[in-house]
C-alpha positions in Angstrom: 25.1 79.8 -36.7 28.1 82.0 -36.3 29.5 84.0 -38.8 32.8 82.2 -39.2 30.9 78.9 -39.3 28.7 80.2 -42.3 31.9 81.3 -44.5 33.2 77.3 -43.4 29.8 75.9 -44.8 30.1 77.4 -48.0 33.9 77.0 -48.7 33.1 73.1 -47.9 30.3 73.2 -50.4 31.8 74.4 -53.0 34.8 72.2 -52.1 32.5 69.0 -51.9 31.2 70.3 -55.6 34.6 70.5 -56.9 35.7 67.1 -56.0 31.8 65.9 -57.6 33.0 67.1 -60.6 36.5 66.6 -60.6 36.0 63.3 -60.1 32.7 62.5 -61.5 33.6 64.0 -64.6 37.0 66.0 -65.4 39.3 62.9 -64.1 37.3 60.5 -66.7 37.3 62.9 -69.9 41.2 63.3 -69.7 41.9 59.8 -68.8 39.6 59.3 -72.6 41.0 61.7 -74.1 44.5 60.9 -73.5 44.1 57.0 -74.5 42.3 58.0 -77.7 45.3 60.8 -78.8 47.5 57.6 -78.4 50.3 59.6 -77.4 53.4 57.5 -76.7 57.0 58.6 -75.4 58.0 61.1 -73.1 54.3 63.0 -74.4 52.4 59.9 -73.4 54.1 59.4 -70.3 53.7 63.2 -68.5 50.0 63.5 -69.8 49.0 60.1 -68.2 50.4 61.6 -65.1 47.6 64.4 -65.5 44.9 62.8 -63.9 47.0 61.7 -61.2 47.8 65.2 -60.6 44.3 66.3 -60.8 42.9 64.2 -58.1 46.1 65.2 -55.8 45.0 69.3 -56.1 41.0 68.2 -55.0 42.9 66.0 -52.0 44.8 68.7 -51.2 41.8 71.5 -51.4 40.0 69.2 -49.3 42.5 68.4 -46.5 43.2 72.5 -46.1 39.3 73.3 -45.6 39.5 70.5 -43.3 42.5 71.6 -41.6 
């Protein structure tokens, strides 16, 4: 294995881990978490954005180490 390959490896691993638990777990707990605060006007409406935003960072993290 070549050294630049083994520094790719790991930043994928650790990418692939982050999107495990982003999804798996983070995503989830603020979705609940927001429903049960029942927030409502322009509160409710930017934090039920959050998740959205969430998953659109681990997208993004993954298509630059794919890149």
């Amino acid at each position: 294995m070549k050294k630049g390959q083994a520094g790719l490896t790991g930043a994928f691993i650790s990418i692939m881990i982050a999107v495990i638990i982003g999804v798996g777990i983070a995503i989830p707990v603020v979705k609940d978490t927001i429903e049960n605060a029942s927030l409502t006007g322009m509160t409710g409406t930017i934090l039920n954005y959050l998740p959205l935003l969430m998953g659109v960072v681990l997208l993004v993290a993954v298509a630059v180490l794919v890149r």
